[in-house]
gemmi code that builds the backbone of each chain (N, CA, C; Angstrom):
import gemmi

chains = {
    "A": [
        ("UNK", (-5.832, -17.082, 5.992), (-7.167, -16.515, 5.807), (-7.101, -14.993, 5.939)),
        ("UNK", (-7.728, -14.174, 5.314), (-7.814, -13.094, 5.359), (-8.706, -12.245, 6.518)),
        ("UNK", (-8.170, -11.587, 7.159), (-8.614, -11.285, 8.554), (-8.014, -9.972, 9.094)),
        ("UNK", (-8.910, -9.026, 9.709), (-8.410, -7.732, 10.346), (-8.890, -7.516, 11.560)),
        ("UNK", (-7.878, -7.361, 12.609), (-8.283, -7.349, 13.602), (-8.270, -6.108, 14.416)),
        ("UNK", (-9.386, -5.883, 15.124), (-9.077, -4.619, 16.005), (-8.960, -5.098, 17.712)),
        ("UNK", (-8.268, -4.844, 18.395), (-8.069, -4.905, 19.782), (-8.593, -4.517, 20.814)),
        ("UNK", (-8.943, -2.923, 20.454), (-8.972, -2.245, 21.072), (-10.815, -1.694, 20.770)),
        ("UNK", (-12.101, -2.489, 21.525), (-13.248, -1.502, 21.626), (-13.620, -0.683, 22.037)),
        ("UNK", (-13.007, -0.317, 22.896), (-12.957, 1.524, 23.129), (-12.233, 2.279, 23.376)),
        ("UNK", (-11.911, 3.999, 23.105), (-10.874, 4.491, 23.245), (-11.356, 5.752, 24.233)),
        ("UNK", (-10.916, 6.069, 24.796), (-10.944, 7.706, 25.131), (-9.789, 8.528, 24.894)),
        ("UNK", (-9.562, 9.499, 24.654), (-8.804, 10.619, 24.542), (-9.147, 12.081, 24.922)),
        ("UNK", (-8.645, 12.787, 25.242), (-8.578, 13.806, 25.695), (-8.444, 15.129, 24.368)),
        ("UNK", (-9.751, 16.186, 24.351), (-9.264, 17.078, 23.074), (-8.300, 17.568, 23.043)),
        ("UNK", (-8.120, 17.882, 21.907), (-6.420, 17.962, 21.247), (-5.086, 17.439, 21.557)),
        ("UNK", (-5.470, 16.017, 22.308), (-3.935, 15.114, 22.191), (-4.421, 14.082, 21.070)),
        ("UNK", (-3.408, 13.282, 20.847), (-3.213, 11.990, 19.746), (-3.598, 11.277, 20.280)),
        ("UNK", (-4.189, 10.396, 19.481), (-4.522, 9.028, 19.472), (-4.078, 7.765, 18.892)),
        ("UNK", (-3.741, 6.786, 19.151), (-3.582, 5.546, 17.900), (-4.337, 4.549, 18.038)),
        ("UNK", (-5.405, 4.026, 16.503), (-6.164, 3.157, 16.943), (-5.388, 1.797, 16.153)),
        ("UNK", (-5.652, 1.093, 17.088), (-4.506, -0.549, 16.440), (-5.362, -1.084, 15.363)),
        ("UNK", (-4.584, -1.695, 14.427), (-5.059, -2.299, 13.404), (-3.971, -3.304, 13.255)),
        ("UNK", (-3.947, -5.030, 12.737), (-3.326, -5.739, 12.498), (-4.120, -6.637, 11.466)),
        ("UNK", (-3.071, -7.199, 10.552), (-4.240, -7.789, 9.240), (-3.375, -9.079, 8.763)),
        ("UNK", (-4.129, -9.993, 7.822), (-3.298, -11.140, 7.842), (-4.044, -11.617, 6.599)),
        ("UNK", (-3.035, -11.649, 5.510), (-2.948, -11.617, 4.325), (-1.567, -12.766, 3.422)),
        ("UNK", (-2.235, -13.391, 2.497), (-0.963, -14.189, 1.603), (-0.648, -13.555, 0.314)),
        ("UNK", (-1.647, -12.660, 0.188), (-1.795, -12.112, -1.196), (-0.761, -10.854, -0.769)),
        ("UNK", (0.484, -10.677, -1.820), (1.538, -10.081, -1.483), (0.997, -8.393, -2.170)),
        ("UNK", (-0.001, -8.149, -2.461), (-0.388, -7.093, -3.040), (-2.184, -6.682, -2.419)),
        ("UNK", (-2.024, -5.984, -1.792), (-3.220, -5.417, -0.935), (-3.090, -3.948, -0.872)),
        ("UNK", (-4.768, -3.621, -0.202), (-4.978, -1.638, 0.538), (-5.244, -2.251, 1.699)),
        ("UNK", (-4.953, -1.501, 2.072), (-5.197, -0.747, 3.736), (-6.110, 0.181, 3.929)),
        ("UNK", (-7.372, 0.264, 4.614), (-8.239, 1.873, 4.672), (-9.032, 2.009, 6.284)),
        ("UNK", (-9.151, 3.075, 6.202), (-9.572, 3.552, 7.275), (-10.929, 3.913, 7.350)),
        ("UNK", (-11.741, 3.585, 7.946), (-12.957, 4.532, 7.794), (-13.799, 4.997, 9.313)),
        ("UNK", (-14.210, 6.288, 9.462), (-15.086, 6.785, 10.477), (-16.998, 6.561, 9.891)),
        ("UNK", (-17.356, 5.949, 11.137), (-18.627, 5.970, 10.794), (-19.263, 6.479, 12.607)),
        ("UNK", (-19.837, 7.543, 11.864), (-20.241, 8.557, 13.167), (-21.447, 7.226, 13.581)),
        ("UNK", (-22.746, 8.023, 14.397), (-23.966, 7.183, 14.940), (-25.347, 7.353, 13.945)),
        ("UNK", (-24.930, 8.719, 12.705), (-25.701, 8.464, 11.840), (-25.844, 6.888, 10.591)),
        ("UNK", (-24.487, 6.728, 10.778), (-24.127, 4.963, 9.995), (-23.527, 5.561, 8.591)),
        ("UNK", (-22.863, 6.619, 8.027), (-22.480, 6.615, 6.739), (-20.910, 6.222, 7.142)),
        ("UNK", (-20.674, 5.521, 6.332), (-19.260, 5.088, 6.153), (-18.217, 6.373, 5.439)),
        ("UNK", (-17.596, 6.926, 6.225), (-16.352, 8.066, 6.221), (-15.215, 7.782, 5.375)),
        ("UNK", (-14.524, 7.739, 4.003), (-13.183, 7.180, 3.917), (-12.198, 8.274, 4.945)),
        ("UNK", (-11.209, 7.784, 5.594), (-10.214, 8.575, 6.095), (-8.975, 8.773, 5.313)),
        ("UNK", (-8.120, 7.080, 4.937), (-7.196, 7.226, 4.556), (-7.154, 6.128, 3.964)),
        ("UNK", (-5.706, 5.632, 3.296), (-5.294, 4.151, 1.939), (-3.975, 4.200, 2.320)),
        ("UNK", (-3.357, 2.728, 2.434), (-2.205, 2.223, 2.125), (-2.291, 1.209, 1.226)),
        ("UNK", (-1.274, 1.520, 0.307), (-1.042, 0.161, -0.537), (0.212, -0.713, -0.017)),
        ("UNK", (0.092, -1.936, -0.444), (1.469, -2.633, 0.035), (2.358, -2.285, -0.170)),
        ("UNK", (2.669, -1.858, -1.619), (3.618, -1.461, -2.077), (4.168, 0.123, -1.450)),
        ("UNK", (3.652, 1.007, -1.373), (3.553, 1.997, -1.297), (4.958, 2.613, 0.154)),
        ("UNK", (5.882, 3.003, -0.300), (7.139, 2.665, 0.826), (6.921, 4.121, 1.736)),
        ("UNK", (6.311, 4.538, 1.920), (6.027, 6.031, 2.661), (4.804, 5.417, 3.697)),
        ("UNK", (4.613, 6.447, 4.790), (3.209, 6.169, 5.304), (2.411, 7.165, 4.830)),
        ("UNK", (1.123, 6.803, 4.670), (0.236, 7.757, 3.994), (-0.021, 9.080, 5.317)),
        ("UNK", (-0.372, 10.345, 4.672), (-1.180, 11.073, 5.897), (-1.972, 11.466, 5.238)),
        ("UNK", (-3.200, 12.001, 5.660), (-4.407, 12.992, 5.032), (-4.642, 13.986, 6.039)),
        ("UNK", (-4.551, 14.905, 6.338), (-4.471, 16.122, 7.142), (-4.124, 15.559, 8.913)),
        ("UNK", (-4.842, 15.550, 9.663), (-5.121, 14.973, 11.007), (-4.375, 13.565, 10.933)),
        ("UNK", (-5.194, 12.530, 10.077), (-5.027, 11.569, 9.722), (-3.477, 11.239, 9.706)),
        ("UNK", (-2.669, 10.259, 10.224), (-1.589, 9.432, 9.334), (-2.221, 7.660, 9.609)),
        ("UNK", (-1.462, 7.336, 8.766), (-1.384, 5.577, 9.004), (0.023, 5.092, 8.971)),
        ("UNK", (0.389, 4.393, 10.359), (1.708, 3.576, 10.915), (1.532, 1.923, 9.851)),
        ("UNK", (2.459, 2.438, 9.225), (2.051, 1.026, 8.462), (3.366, 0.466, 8.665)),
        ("UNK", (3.358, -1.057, 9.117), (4.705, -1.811, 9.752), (4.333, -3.284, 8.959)),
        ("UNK", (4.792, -3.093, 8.131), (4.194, -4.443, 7.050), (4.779, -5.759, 7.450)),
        ("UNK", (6.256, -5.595, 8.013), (6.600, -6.939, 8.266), (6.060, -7.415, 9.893)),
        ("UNK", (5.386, -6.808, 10.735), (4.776, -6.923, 11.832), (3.410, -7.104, 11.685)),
        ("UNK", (2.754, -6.702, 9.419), (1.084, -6.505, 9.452), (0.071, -5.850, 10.553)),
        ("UNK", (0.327, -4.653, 10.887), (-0.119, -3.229, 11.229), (-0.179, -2.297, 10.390)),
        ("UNK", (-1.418, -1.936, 10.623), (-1.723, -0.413, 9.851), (-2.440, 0.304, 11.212)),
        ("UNK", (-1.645, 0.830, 12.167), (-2.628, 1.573, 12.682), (-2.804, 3.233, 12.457)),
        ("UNK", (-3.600, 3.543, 12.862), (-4.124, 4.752, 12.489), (-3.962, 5.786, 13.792)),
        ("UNK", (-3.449, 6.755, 13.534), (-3.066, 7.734, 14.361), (-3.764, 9.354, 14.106)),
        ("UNK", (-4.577, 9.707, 15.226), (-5.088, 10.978, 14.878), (-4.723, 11.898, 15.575)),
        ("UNK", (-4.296, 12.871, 15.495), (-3.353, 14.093, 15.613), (-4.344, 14.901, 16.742)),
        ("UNK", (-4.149, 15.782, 17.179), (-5.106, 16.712, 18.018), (-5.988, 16.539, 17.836)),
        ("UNK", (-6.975, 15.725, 18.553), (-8.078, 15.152, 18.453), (-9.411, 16.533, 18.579)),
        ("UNK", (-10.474, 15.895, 18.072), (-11.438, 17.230, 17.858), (-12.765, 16.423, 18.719)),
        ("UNK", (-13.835, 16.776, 18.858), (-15.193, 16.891, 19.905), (-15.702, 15.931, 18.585)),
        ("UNK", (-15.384, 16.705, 17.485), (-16.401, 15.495, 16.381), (-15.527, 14.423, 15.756)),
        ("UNK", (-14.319, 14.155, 16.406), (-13.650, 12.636, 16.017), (-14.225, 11.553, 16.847)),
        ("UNK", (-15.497, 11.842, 18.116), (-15.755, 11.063, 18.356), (-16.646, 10.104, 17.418)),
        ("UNK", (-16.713, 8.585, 17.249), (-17.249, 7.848, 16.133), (-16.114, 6.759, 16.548)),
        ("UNK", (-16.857, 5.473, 15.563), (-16.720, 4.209, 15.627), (-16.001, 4.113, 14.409)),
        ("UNK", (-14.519, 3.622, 14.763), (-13.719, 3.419, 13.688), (-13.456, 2.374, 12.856)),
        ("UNK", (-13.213, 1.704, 11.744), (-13.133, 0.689, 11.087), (-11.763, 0.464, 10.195)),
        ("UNK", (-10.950, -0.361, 10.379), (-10.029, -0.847, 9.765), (-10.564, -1.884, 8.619)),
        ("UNK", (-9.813, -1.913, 7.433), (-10.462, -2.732, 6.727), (-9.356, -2.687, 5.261)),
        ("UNK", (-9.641, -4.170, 4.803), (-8.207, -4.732, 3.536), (-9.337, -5.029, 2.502)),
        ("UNK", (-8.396, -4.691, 1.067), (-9.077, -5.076, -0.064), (-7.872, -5.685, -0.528)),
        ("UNK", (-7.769, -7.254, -0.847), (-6.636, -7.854, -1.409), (-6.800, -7.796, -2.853)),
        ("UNK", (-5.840, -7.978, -3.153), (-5.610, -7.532, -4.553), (-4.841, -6.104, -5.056)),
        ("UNK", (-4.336, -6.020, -6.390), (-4.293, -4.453, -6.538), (-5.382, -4.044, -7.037)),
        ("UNK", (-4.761, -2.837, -6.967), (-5.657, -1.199, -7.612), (-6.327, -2.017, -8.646)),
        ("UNK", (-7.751, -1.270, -8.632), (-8.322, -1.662, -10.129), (-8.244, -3.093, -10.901)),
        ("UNK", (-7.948, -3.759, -9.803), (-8.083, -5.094, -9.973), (-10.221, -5.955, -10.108)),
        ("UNK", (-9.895, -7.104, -10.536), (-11.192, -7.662, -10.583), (-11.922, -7.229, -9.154)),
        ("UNK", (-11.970, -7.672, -8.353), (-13.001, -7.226, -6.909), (-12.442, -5.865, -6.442)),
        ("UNK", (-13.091, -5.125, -5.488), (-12.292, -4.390, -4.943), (-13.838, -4.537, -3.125)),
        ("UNK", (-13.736, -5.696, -3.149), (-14.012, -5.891, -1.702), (-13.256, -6.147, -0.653)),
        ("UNK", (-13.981, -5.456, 0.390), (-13.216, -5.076, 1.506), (-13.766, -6.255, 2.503)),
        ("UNK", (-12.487, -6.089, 3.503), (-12.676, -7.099, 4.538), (-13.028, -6.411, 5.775)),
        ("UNK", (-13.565, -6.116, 6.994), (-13.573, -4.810, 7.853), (-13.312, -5.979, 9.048)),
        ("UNK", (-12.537, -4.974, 9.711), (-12.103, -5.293, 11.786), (-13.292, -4.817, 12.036)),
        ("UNK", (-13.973, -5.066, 13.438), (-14.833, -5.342, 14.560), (-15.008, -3.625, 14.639)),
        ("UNK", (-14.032, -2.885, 14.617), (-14.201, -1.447, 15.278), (-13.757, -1.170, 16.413)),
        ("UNK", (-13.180, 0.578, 16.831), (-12.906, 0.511, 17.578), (-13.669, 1.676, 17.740)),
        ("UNK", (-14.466, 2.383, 19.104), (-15.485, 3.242, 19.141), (-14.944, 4.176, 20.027)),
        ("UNK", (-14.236, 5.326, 19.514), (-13.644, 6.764, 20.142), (-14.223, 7.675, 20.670)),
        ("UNK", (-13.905, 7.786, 21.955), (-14.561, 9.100, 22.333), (-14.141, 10.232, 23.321)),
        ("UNK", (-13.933, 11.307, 22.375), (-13.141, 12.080, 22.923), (-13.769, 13.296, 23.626)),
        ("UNK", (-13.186, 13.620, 24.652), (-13.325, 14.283, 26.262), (-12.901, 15.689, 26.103)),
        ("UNK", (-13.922, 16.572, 26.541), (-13.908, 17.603, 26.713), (-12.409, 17.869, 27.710)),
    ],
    "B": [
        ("UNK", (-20.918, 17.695, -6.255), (-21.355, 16.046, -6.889), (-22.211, 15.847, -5.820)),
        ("UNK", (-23.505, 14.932, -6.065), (-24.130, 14.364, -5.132), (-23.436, 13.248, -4.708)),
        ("UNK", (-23.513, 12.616, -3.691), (-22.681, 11.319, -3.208), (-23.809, 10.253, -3.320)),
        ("UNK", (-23.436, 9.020, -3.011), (-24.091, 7.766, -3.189), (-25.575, 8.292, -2.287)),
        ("UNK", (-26.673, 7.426, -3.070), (-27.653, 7.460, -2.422), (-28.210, 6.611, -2.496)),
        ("UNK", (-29.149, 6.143, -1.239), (-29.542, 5.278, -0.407), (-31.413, 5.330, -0.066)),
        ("UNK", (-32.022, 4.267, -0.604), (-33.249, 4.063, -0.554), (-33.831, 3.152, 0.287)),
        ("UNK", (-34.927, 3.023, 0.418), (-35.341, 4.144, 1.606), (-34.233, 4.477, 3.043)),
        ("UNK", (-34.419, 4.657, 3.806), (-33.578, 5.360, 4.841), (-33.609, 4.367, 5.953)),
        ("UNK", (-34.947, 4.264, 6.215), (-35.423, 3.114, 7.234), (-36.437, 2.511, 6.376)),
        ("UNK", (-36.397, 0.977, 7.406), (-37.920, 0.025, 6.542), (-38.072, -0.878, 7.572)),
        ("UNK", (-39.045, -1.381, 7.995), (-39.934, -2.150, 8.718), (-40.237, -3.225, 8.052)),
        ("UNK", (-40.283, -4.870, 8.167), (-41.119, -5.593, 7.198), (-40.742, -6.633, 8.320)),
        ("UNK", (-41.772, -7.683, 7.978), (-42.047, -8.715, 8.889), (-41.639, -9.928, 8.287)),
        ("UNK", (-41.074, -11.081, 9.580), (-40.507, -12.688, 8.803), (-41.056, -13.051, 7.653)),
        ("UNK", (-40.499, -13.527, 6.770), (-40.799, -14.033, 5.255), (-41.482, -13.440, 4.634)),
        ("UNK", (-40.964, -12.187, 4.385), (-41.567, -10.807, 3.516), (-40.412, -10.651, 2.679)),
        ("UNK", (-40.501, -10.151, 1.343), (-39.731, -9.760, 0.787), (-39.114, -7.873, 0.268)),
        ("UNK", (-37.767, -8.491, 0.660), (-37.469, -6.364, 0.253), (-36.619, -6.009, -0.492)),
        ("UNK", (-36.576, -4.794, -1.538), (-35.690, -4.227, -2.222), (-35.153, -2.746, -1.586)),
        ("UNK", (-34.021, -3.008, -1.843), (-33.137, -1.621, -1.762), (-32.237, -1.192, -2.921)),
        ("UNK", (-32.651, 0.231, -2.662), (-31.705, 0.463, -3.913), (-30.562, 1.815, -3.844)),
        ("UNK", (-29.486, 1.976, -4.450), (-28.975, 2.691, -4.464), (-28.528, 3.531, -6.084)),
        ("UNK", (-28.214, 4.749, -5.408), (-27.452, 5.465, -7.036), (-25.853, 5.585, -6.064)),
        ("UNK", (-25.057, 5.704, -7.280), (-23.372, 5.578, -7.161), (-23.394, 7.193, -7.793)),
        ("UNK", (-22.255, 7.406, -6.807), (-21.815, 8.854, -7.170), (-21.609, 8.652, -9.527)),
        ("UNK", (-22.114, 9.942, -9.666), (-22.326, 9.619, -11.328), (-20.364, 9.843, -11.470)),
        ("UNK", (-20.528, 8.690, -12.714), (-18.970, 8.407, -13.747), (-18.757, 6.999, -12.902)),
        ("UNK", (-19.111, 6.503, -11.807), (-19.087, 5.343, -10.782), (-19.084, 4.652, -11.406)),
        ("UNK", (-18.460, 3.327, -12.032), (-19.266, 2.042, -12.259), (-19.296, 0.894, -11.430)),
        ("UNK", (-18.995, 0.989, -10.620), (-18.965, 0.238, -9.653), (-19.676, 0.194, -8.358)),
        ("UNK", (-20.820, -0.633, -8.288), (-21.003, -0.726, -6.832), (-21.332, -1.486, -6.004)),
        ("UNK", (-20.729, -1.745, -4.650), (-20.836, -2.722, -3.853), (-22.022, -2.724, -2.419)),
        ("UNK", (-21.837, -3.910, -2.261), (-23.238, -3.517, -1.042), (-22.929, -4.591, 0.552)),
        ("UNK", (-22.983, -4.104, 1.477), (-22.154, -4.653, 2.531), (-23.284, -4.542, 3.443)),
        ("UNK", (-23.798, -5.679, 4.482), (-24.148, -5.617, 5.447), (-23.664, -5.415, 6.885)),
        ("UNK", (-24.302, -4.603, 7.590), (-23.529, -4.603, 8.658), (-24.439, -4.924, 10.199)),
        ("UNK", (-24.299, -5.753, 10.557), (-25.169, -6.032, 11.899), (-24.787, -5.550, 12.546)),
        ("UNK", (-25.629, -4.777, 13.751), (-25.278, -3.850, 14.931), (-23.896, -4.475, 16.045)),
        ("UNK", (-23.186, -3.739, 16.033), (-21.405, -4.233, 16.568), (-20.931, -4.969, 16.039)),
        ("UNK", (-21.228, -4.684, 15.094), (-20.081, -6.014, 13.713), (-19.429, -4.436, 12.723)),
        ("UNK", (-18.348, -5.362, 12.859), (-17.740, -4.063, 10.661), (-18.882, -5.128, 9.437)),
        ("UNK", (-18.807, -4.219, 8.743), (-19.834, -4.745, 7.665), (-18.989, -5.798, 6.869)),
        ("UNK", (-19.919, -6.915, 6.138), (-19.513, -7.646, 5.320), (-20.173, -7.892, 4.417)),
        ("UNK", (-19.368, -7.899, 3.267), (-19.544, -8.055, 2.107), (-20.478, -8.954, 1.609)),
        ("UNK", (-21.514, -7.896, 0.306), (-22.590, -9.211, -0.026), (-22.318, -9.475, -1.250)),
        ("UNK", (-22.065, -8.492, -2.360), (-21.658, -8.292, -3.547), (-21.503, -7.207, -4.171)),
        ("UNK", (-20.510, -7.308, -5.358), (-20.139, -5.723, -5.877), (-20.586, -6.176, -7.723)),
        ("UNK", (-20.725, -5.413, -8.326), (-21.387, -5.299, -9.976), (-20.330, -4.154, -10.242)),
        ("UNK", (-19.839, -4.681, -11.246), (-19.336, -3.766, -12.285), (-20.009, -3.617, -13.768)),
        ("UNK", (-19.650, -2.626, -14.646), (-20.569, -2.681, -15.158), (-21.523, -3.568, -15.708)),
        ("UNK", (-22.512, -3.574, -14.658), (-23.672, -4.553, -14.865), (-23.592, -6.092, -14.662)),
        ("UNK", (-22.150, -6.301, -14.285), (-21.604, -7.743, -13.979), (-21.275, -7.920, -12.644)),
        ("UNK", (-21.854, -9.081, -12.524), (-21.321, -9.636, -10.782), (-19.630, -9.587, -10.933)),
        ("UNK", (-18.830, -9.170, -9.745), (-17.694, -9.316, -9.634), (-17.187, -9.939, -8.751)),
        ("UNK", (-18.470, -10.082, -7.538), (-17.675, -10.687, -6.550), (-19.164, -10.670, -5.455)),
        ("UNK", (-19.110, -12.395, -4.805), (-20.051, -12.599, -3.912), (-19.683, -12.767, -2.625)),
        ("UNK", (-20.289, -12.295, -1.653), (-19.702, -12.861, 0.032), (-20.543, -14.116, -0.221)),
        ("UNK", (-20.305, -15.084, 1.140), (-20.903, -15.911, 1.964), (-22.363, -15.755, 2.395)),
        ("UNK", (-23.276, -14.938, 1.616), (-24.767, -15.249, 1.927), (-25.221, -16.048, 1.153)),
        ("UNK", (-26.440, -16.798, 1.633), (-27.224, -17.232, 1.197), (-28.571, -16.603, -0.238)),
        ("UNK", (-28.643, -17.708, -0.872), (-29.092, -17.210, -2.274), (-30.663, -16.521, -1.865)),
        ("UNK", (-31.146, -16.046, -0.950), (-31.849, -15.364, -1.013), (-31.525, -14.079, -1.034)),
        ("UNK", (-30.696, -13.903, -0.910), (-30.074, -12.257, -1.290), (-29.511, -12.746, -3.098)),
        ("UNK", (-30.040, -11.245, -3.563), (-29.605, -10.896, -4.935), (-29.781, -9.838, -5.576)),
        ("UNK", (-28.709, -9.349, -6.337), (-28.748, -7.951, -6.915), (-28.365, -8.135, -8.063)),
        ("UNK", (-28.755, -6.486, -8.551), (-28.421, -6.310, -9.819), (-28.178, -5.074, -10.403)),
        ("UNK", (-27.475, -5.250, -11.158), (-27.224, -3.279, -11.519), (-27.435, -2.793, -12.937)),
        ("UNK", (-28.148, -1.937, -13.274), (-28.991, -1.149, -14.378), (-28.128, -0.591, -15.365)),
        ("UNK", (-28.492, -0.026, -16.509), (-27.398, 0.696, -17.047), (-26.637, 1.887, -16.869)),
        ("UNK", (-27.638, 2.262, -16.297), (-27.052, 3.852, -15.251), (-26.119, 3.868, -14.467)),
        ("UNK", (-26.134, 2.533, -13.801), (-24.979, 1.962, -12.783), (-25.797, 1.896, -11.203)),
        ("UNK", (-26.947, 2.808, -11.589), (-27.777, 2.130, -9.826), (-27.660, 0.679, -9.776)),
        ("UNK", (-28.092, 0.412, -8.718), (-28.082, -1.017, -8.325), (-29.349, -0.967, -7.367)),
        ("UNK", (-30.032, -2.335, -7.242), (-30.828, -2.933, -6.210), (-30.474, -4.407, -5.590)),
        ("UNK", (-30.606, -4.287, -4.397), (-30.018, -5.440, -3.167), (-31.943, -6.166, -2.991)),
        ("UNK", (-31.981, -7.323, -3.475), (-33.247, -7.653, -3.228), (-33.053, -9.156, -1.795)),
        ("UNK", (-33.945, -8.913, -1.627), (-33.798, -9.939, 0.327), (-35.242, -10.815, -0.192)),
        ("UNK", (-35.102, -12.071, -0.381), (-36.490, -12.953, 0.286), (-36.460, -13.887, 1.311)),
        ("UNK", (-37.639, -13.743, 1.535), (-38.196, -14.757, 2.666), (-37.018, -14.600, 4.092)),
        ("UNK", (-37.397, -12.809, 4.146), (-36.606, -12.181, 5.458), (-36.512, -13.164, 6.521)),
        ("UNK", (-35.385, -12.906, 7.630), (-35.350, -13.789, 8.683), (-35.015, -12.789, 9.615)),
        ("UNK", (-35.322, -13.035, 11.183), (-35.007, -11.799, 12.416), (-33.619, -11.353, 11.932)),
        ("UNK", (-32.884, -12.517, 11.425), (-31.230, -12.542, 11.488), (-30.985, -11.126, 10.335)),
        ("UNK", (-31.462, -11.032, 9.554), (-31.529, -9.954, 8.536), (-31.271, -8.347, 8.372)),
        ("UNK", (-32.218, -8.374, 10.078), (-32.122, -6.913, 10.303), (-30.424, -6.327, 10.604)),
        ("UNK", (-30.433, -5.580, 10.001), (-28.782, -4.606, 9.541), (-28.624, -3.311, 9.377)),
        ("UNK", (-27.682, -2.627, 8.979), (-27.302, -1.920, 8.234), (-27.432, -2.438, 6.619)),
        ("UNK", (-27.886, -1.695, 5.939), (-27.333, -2.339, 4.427), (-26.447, -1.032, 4.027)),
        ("UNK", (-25.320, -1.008, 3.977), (-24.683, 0.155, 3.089), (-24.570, -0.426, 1.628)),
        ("UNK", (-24.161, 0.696, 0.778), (-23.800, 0.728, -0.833), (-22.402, 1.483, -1.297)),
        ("UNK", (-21.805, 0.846, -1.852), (-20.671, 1.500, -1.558), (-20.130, 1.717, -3.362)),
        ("UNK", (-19.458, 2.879, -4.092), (-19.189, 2.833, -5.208), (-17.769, 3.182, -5.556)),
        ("UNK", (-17.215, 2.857, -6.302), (-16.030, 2.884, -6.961), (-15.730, 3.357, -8.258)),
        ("UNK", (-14.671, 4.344, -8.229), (-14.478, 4.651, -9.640), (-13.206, 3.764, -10.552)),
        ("UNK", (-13.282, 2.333, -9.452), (-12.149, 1.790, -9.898), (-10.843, 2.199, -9.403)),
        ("UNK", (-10.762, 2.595, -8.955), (-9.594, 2.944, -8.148), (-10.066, 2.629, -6.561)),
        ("UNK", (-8.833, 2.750, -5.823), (-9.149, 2.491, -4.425), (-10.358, 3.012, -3.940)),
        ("UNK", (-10.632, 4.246, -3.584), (-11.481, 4.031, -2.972), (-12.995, 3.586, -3.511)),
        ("UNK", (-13.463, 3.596, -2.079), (-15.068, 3.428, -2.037), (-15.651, 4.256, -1.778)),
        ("UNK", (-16.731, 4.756, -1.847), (-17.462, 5.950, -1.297), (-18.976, 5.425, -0.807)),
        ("UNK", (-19.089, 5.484, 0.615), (-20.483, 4.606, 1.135), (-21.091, 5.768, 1.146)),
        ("UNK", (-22.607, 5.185, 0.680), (-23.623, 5.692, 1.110), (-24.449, 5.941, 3.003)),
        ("UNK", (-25.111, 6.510, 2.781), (-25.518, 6.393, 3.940), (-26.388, 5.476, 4.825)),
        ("UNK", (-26.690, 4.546, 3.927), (-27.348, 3.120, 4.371), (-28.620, 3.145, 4.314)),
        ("UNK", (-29.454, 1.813, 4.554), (-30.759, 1.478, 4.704), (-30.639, 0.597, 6.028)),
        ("UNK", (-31.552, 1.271, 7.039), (-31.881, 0.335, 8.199), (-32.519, -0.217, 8.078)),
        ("UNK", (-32.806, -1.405, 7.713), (-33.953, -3.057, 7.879), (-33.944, -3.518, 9.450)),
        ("UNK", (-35.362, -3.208, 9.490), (-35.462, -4.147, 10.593), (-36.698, -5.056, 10.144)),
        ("UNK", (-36.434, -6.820, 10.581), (-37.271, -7.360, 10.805), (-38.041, -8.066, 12.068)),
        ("UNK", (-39.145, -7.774, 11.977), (-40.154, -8.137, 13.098), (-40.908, -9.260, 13.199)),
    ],
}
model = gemmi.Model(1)
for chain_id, residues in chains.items():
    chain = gemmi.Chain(chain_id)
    for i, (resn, *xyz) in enumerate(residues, 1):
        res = gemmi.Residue()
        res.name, res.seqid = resn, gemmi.SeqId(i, " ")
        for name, pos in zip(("N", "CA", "C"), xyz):
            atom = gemmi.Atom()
            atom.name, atom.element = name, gemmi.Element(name[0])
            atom.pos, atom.b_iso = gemmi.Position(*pos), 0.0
            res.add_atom(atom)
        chain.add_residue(res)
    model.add_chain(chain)
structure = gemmi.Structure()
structure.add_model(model)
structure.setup_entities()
């Protein structure tokens, strides 16, 4: 069954150290994304970052990387020197299938809700 | 570019009332999806339209139904509301490629 799990409902961190928020996913379909998203307390959904299955690198987007360990099914997400406004409720979440395929719906983890310390 | 937008912002309506929401998709979009999200839940999926075609339904019940225009807006219509209802509704659009780009949602609450 297709399923993403988050572990971890809350985080604290300290400004400007790293963070990693866990992500683990469970999939038969040998071709999937991986994404990340921040959704502050206003409720808009943030993209952060994308892994594809295929894709043999880990992705980064500035701050952003994603630990992607495919034969363990982890994608977690790691944020670099954390900032006052990375605090927000994070979301892991799979779209099976490929790119530009028929659906491109997502499955979302529970969240994990960050908040980082002066 | 303007980004996805989201109608009305907030809404109020009472058990077995009926409601529409609607969204615009960032323009060249054809794609857009619409996800509920109940307070401490990740959102789940209600359905996505491509051009103008269903592509894909979650697990709700047939009182939810949408549809999408030629422009590529879409409307999420709800009958015969239930307490269980009240959510987040996000809208989310695609240019066909990975990503999504959410809107900023509609808060439903029912009373």
């Amino acid at each position: 069954a297709q399923k993403i799990t988050q572990t971890q409902p809350g985080m604290f961190v300290q400004e400007k150290e790293a963070v990693t928020l866990d992500c683990t996913y469970d999939t038969s379909d040998p071709s999937y994304g991986l994404f990340w998203y921040k959704q502050p307390s206003s409720g808009e959904m943030i993209f952060l970052i994308y892994q594809g299955s295929y894709d043999q690198q880990n992705a980064t987007e500035g701050r952003y990387s994603l630990n992607f360990q495919k034969a363990r099914k982890s994608a977690n997400l790691v944020i670099s020197a954390s900032q006052l406004g990375d605090s927000a409720m994070y979301f892991c979440a799979m779209r099976e299938g490929r790119e530009g395929g028929a659906t491109n719906k997502l499955i979302f983890g529970t969240g994990t809700l960050l908040a980082v310390q002066p | 570019d303007a980004g996805v937008t989201q109608s009305p912002t907030h809404l109020i309506k009472t058990r077995g009332q009926h409601v529409t929401l609607r969204c615009s998709p960032i323009s060249g979009h054809k794609s857009v999806s619409w996800y509920q999200q109940v307070l401490g839940q990740g959102p789940q999926f209600i359905f996505q339209y491509y051009e103008k075609e269903e592509r894909g339904r979650g697990n709700f019940p047939d009182r939810f139904s949408a549809r999408q225009f030629p422009n590529y807006s879409s409307e999420l219509n709800v009958n015969a509301l239930l307490l269980g209802d009240s959510a987040l509704y996000l809208c989310a659009s695609s240019p066909r490629r990975y990503e999504q780009y959410f809107g900023p949602g509609t808060r439903l609450t029912v009373t």
